[in-house]
C-alpha positions as CSV (number, residue, x, y, z in Angstrom):
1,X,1.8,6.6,20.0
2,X,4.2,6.1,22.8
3,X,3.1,4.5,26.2
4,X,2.3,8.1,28.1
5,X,-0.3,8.2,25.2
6,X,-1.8,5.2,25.8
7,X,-5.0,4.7,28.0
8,X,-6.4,1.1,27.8
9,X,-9.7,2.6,29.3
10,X,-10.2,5.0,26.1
11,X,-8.3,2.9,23.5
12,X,-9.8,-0.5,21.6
13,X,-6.8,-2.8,19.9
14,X,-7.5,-3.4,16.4
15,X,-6.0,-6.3,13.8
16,X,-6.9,-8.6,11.1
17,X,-5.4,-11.9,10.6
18,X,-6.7,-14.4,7.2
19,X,-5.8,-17.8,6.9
20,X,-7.6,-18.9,3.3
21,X,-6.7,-22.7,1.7
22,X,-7.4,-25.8,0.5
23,X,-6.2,-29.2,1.7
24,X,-7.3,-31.7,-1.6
25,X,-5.6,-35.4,-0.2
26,X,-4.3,-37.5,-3.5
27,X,-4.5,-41.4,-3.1
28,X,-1.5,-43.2,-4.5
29,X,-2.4,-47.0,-3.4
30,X,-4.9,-48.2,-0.4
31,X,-2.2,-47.3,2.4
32,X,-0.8,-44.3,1.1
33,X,-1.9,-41.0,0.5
34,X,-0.9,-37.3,-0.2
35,X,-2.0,-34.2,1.6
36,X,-1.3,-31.0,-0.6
37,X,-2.0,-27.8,1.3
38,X,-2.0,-24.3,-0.6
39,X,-3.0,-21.3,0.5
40,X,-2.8,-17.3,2.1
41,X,-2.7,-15.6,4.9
42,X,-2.7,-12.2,5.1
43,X,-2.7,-9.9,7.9
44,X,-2.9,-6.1,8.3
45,X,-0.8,-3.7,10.4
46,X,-2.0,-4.1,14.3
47,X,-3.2,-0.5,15.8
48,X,-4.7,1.1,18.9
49,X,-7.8,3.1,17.9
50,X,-10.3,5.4,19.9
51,X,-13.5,3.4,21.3
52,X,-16.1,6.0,20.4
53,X,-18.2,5.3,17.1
54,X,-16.9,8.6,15.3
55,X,-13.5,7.3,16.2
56,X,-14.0,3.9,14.0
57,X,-15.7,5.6,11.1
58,X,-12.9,7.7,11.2
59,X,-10.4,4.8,10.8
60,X,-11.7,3.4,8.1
61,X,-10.6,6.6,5.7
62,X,-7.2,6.4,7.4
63,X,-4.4,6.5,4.5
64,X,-1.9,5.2,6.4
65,X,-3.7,2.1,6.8
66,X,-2.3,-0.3,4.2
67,X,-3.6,-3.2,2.2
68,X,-3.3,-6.5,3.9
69,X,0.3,-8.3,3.5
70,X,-0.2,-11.5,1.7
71,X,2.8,-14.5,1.9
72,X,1.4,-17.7,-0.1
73,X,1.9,-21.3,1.4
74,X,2.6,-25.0,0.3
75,X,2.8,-28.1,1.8
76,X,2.7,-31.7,0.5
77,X,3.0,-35.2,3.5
78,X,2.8,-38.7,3.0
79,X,-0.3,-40.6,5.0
80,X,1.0,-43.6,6.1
């Protein structure tokens, strides 16, 4: 969809953005401690979509619109 196309008045913006972890904190003496962090996030492609309730149903069958796009994280810092 190019930008002669687009109409902001007839058009919703659609995404989805998941952030998904755990943050367990490991003790190593009384002044020290370590934060692990693991987790996702995943995110779909972003889209502009028609506003009219046919128009979203419609969406949802599109086959064009792929699974979400996972990268994993880690982290590990020292707690002074």
């Amino acid at each position: 969809m190019n930008s002669a196309e687009l109409n902001v008045d007839d058009k919703i913006f659609t995404h989805q953005y998941i952030v998904v972890g755990f943050r367990p904190e490991f003790k190593v003496s009384k002044h020290i401690s370590l934060p692990v962090m693991v987790g996702i996030n995943a995110v779909r492609n972003a889209y502009y979509d028609g506003r009219s309730l046919s128009a979203f149903f419609k969406a949802m069958g599109r086959e064009y619109d792929p699974c979400f796009q996972i990268a994993p994280y880690f982290s590990v810092s020292i707690v002074l």
